[in-house]
PyMOL Python script that loads the backbone (N, CA, C, O; Angstrom):
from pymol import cmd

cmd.read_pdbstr("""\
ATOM      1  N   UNK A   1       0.817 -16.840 -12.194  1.00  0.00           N
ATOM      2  CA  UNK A   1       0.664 -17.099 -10.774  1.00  0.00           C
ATOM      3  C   UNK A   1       1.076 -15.864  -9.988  1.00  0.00           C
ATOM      4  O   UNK A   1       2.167 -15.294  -9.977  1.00  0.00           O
ATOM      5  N   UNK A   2      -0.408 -15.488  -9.123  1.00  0.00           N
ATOM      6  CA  UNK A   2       0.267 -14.243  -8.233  1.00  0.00           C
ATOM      7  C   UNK A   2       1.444 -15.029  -6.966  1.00  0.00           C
ATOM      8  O   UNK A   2       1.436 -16.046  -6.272  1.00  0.00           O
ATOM      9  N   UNK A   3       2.646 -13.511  -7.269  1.00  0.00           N
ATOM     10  CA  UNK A   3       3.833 -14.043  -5.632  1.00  0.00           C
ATOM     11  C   UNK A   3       2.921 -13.916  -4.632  1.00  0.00           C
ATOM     12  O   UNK A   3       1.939 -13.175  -4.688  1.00  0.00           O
ATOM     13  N   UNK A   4       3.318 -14.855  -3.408  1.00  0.00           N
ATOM     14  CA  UNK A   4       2.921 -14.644  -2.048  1.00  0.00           C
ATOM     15  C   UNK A   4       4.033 -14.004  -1.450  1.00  0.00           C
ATOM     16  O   UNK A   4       5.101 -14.268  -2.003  1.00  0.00           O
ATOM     17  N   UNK A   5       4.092 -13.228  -0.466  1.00  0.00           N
ATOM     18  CA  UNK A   5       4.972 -12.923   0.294  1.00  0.00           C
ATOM     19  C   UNK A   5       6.236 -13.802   0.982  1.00  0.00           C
ATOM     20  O   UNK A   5       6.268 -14.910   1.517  1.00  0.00           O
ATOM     21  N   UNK A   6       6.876 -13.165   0.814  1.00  0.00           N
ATOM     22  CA  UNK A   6       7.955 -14.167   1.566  1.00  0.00           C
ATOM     23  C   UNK A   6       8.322 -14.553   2.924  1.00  0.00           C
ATOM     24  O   UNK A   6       8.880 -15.587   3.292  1.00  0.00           O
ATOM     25  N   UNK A   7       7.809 -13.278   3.801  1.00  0.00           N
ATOM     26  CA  UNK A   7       7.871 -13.577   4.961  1.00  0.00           C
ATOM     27  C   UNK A   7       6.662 -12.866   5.424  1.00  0.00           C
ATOM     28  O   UNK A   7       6.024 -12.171   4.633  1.00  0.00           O
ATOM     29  N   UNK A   8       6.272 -13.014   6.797  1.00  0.00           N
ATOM     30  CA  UNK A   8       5.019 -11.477   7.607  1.00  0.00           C
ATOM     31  C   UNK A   8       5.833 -10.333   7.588  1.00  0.00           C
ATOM     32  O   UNK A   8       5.397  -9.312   7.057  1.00  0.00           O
ATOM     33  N   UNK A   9       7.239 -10.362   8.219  1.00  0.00           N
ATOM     34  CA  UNK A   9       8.006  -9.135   8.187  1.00  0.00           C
ATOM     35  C   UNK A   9       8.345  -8.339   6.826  1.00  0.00           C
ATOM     36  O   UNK A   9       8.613  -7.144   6.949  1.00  0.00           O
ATOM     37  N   UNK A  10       8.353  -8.909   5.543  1.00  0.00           N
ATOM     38  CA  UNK A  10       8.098  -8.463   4.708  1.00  0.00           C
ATOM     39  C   UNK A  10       7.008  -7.487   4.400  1.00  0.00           C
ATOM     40  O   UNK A  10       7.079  -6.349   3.937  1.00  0.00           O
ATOM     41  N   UNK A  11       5.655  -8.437   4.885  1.00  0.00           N
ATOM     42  CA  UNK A  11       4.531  -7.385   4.796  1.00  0.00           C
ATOM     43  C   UNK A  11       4.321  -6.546   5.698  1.00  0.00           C
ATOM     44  O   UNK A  11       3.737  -5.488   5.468  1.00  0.00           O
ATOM     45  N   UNK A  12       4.687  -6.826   6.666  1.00  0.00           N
ATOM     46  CA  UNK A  12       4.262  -5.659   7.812  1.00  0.00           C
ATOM     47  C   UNK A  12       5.243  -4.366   7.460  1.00  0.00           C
ATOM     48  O   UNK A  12       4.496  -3.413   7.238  1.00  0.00           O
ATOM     49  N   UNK A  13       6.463  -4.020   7.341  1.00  0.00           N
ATOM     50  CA  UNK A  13       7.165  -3.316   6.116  1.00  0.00           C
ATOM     51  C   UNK A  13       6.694  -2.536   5.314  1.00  0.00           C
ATOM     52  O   UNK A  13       7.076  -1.382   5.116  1.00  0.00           O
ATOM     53  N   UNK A  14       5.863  -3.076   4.809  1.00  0.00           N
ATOM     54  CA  UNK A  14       4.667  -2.165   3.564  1.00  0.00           C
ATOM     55  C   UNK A  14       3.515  -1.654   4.627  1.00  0.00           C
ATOM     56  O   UNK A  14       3.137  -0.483   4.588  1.00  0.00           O
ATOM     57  N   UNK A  15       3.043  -2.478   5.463  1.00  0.00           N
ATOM     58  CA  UNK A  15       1.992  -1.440   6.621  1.00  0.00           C
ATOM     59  C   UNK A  15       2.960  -0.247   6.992  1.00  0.00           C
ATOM     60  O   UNK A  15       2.859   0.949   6.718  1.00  0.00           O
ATOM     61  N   UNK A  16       4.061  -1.028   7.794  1.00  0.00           N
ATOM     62  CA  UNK A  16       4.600   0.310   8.400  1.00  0.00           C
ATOM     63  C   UNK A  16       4.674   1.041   7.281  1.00  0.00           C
ATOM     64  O   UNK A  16       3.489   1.319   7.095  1.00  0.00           O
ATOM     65  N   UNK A  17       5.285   1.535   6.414  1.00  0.00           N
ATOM     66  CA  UNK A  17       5.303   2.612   5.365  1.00  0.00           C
ATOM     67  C   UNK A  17       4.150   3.317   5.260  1.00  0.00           C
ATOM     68  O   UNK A  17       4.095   4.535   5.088  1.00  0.00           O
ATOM     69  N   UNK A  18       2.981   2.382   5.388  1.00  0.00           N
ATOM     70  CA  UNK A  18       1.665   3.169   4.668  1.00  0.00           C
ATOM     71  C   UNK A  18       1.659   4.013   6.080  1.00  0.00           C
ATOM     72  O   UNK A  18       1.629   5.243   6.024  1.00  0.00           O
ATOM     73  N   UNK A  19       1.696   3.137   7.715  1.00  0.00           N
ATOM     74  CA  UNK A  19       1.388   3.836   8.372  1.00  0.00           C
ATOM     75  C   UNK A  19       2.030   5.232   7.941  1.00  0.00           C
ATOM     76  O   UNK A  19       1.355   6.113   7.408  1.00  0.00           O
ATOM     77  N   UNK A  20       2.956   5.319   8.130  1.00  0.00           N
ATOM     78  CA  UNK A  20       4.451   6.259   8.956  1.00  0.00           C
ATOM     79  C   UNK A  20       3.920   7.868   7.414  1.00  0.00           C
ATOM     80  O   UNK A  20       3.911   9.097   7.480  1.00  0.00           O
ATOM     81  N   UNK A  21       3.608   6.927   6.361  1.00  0.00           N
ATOM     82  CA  UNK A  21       3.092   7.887   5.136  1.00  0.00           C
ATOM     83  C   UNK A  21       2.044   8.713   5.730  1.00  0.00           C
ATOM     84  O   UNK A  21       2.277   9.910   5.560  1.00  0.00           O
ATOM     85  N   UNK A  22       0.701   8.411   6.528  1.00  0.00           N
ATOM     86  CA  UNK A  22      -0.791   8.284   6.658  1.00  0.00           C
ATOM     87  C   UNK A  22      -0.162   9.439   7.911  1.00  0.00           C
ATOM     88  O   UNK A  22      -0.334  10.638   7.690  1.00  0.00           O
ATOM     89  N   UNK A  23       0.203   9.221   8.567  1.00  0.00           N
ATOM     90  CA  UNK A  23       0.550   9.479   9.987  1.00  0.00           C
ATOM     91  C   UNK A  23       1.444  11.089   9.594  1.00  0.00           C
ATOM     92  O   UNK A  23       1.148  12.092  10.244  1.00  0.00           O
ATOM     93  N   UNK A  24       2.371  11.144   8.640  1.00  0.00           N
ATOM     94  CA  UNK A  24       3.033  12.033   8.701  1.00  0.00           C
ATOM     95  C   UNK A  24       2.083  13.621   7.477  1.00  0.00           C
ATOM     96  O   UNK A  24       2.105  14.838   7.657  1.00  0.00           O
ATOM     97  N   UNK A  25       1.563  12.989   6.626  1.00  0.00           N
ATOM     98  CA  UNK A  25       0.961  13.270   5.517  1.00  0.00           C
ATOM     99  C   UNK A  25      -0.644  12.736   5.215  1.00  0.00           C
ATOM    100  O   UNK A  25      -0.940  12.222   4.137  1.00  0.00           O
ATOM    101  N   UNK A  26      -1.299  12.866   5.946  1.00  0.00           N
ATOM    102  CA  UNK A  26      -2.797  12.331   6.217  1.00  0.00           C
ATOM    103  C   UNK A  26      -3.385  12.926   4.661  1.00  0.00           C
ATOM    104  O   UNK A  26      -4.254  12.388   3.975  1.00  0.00           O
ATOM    105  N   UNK A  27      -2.736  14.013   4.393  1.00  0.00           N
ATOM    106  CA  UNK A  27      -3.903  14.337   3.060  1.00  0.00           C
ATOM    107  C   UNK A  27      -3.516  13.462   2.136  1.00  0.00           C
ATOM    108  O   UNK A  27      -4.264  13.651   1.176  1.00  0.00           O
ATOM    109  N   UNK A  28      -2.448  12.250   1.786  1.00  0.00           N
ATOM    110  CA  UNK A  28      -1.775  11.729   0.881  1.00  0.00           C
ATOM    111  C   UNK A  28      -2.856  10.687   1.459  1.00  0.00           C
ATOM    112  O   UNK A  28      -2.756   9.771   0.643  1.00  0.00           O
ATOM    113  N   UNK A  29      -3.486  10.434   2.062  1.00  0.00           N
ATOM    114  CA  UNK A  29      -4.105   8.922   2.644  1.00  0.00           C
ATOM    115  C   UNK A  29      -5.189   8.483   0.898  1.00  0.00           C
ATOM    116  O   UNK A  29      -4.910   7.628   0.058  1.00  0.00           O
ATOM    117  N   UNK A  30      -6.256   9.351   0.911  1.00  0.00           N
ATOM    118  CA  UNK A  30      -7.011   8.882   0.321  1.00  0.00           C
ATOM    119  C   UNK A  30      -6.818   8.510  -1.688  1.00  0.00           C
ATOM    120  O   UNK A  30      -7.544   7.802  -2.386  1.00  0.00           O
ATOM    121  N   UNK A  31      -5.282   9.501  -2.188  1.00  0.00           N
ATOM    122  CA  UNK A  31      -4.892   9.142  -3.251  1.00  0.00           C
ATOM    123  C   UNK A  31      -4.161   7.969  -3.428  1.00  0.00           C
ATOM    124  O   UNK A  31      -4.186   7.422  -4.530  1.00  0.00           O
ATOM    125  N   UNK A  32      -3.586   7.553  -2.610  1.00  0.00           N
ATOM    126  CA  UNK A  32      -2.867   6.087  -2.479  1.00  0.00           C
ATOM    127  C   UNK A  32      -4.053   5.185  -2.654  1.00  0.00           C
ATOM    128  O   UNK A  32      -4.211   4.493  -3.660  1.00  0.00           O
ATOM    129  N   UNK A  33      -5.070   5.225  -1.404  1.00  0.00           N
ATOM    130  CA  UNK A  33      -5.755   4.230  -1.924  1.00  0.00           C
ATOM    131  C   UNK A  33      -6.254   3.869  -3.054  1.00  0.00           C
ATOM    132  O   UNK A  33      -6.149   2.910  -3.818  1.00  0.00           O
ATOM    133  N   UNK A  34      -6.935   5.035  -2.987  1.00  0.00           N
ATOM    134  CA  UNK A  34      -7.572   4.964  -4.202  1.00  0.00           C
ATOM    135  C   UNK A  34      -6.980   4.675  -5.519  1.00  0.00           C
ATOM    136  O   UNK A  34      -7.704   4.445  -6.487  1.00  0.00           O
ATOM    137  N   UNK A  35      -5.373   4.678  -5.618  1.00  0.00           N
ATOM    138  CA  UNK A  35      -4.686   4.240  -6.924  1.00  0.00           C
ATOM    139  C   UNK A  35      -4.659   2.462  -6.814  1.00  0.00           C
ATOM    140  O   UNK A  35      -4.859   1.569  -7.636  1.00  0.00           O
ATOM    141  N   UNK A  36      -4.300   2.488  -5.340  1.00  0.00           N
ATOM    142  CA  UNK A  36      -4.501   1.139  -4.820  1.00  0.00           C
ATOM    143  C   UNK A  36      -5.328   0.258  -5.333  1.00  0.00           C
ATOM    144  O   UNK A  36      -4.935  -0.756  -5.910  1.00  0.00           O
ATOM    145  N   UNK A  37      -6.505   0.552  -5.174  1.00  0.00           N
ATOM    146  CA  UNK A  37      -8.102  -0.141  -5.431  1.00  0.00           C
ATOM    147  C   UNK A  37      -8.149   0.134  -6.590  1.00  0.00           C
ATOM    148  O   UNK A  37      -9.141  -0.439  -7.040  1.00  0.00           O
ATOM    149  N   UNK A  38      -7.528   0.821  -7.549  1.00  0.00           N
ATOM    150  CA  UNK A  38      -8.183   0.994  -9.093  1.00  0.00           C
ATOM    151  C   UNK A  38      -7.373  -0.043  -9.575  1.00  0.00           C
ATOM    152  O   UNK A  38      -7.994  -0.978 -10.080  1.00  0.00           O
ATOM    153  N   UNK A  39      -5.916  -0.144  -9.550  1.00  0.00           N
ATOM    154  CA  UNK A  39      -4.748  -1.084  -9.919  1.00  0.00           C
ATOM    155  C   UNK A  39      -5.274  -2.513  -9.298  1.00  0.00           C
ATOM    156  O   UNK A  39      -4.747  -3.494  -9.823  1.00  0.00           O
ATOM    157  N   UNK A  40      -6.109  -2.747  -8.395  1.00  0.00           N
ATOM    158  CA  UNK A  40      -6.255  -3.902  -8.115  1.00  0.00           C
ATOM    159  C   UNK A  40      -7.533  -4.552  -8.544  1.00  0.00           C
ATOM    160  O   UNK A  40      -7.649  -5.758  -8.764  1.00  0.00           O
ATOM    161  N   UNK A  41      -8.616  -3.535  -8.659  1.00  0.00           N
ATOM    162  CA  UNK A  41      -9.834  -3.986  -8.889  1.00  0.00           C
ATOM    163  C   UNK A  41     -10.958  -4.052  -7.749  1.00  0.00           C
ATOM    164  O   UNK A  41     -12.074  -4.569  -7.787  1.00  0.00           O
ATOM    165  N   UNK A  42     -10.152  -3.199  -6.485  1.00  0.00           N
ATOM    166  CA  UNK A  42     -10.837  -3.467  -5.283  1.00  0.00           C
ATOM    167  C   UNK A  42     -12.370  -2.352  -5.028  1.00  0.00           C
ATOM    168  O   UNK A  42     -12.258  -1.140  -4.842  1.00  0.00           O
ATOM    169  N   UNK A  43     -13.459  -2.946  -5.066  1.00  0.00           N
ATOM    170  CA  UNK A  43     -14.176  -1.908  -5.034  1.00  0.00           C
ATOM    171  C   UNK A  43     -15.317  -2.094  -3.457  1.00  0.00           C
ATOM    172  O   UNK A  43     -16.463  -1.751  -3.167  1.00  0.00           O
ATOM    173  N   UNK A  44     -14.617  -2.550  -3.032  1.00  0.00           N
ATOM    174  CA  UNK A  44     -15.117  -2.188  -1.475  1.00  0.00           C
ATOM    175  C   UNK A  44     -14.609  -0.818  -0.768  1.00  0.00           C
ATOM    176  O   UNK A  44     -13.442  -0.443  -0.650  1.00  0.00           O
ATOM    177  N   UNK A  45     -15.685  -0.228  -0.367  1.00  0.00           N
ATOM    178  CA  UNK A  45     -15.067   0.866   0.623  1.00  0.00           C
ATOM    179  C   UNK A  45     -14.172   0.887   1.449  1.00  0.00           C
ATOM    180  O   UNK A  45     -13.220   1.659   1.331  1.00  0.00           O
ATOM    181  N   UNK A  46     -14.246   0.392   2.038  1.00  0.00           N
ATOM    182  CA  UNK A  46     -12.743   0.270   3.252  1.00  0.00           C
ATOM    183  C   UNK A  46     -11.769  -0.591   2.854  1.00  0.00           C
ATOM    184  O   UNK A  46     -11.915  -1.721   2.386  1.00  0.00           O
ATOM    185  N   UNK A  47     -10.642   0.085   3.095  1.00  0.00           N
ATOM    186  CA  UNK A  47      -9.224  -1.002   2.470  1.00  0.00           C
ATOM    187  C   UNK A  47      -8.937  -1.484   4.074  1.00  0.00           C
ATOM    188  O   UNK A  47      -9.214  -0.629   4.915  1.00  0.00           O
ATOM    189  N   UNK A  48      -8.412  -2.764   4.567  1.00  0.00           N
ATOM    190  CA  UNK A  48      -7.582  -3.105   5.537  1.00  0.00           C
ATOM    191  C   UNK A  48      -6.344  -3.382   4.766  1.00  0.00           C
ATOM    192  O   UNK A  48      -6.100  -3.264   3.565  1.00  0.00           O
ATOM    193  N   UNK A  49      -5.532  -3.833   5.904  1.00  0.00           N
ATOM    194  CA  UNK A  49      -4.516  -4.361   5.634  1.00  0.00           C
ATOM    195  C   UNK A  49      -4.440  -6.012   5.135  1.00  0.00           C
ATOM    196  O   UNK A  49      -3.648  -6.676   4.466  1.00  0.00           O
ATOM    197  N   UNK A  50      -5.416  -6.214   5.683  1.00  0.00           N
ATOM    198  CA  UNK A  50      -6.350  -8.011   5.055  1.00  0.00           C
ATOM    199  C   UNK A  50      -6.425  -7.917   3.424  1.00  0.00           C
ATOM    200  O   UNK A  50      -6.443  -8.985   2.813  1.00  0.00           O
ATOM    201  N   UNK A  51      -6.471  -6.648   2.665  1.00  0.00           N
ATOM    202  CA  UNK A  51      -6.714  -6.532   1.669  1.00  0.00           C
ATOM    203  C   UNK A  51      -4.877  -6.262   0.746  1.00  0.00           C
ATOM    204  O   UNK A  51      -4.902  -5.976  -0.451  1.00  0.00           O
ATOM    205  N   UNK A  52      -4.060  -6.343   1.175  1.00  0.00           N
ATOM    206  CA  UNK A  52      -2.930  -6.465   0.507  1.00  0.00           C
ATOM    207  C   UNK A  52      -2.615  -7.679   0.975  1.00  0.00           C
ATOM    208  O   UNK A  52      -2.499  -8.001   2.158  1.00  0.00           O
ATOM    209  N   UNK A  53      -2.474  -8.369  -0.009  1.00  0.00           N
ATOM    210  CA  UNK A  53      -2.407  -9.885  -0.054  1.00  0.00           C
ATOM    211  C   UNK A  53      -1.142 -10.615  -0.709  1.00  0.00           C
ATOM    212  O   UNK A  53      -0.865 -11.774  -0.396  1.00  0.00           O
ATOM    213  N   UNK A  54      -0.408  -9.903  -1.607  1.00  0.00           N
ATOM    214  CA  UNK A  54       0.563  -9.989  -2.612  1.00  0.00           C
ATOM    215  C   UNK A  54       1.492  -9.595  -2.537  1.00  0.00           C
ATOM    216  O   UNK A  54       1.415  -8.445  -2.105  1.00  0.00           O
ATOM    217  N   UNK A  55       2.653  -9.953  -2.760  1.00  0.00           N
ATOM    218  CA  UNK A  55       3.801  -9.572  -2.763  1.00  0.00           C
ATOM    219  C   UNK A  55       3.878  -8.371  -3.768  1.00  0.00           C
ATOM    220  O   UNK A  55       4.462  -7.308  -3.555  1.00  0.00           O
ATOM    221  N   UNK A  56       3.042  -8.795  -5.141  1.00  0.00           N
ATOM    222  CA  UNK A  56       2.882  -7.861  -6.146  1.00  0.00           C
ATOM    223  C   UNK A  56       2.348  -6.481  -5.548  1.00  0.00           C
ATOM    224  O   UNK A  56       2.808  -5.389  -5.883  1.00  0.00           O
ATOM    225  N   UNK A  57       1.433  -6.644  -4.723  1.00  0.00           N
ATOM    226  CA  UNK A  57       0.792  -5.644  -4.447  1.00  0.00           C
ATOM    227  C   UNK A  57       1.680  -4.848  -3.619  1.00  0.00           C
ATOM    228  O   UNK A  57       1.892  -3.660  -3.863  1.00  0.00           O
ATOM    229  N   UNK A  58       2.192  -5.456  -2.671  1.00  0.00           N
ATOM    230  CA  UNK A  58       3.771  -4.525  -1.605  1.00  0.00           C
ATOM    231  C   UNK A  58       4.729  -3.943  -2.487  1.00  0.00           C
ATOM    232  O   UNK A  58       5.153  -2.819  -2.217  1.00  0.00           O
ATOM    233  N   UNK A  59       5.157  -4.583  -3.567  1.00  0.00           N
ATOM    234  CA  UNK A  59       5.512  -3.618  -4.561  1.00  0.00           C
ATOM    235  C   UNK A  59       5.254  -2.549  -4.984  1.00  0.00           C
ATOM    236  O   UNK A  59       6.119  -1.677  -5.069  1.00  0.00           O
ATOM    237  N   UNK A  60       3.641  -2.311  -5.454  1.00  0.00           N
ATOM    238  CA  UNK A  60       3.340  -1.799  -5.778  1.00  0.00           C
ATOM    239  C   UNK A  60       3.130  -0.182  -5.203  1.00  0.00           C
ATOM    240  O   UNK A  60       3.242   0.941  -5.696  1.00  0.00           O
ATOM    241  N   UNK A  61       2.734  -0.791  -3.775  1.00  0.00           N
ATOM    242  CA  UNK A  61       2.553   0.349  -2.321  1.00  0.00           C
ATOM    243  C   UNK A  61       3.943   0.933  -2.194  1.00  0.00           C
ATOM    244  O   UNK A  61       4.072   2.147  -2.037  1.00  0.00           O
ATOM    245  N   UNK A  62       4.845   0.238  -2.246  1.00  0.00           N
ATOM    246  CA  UNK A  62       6.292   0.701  -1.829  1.00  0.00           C
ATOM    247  C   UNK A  62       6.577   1.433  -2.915  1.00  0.00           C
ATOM    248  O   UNK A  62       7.406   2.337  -2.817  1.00  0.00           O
ATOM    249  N   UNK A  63       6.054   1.213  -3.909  1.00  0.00           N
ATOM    250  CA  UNK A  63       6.594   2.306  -5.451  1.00  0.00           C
ATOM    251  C   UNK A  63       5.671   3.632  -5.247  1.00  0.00           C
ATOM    252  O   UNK A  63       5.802   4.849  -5.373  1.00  0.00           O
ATOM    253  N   UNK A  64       4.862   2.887  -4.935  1.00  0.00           N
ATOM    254  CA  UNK A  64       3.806   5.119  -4.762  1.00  0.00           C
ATOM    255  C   UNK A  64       4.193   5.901  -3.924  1.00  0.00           C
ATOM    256  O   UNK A  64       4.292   7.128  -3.930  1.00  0.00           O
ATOM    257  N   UNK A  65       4.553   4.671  -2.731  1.00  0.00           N
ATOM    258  CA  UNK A  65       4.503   5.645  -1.603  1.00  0.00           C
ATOM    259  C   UNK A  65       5.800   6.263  -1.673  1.00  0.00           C
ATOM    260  O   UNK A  65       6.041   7.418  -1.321  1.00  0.00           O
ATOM    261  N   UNK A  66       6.989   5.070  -2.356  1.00  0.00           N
ATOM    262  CA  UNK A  66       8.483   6.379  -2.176  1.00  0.00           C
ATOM    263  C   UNK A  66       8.477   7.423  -3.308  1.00  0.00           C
ATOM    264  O   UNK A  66       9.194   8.414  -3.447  1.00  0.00           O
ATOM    265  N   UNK A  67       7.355   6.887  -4.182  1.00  0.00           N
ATOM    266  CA  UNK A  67       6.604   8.340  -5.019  1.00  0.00           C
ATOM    267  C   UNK A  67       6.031   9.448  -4.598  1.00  0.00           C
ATOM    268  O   UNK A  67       6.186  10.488  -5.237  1.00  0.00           O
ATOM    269  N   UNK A  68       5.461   9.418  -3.735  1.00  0.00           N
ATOM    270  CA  UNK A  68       4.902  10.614  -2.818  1.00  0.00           C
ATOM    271  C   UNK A  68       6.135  11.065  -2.107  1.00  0.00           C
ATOM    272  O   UNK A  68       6.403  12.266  -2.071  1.00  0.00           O
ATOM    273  N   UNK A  69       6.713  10.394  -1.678  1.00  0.00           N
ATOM    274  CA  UNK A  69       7.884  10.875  -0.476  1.00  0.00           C
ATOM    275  C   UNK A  69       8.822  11.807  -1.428  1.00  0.00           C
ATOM    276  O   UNK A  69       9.261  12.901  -1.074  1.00  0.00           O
ATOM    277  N   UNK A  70       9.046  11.233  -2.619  1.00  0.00           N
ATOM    278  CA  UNK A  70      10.187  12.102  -3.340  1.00  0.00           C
ATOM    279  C   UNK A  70       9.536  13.582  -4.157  1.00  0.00           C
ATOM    280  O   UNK A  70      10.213  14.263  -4.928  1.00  0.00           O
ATOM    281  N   UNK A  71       8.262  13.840  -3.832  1.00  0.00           N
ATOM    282  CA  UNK A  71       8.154  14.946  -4.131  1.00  0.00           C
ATOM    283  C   UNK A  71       7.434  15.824  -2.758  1.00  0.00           C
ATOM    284  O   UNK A  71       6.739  16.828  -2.912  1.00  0.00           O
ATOM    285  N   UNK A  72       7.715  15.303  -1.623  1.00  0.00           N
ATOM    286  CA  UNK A  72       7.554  16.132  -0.450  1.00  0.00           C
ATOM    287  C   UNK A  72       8.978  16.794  -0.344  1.00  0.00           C
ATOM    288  O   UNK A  72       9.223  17.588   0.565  1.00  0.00           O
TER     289      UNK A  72
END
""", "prot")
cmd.dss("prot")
cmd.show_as("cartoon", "prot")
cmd.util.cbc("prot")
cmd.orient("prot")
């Protein structure tokens, strides 16, 4: 059974990050996703935020992205 989130503020948490990532480091935008969509299976062009759905998946965002951060 996939987790659901526990709260909205939980998820919005993982937006803000992606924002504040996207915003500070724009060239990091399109490797995230794209690890994003391969790990998930997502093969639509455009990611929203409609498209992280999982708690699993906020995990997952929060692990790359403080992956990227620790080698800036």
């Amino acid at each position: 059974m996939t987790a659901v989130w526990k709260s909205k503020a939980a998820r919005q948490t993982v937006i803000d990050k992606m924002t504040a990532l996207f915003k500070k480091h724009p060239d990091k935008k399109d490797a995230l996703i794209d690890k994003f969509k391969k790990q998930y299976g997502i093969t639509t062009k455009q990611l929203s935020h409609a498209d992280i759905r999982t708690a699993e998946q906020g995990q997952f965002l929060t692990i790359a992205i403080n992956e990227i951060d620790s080698t800036l």
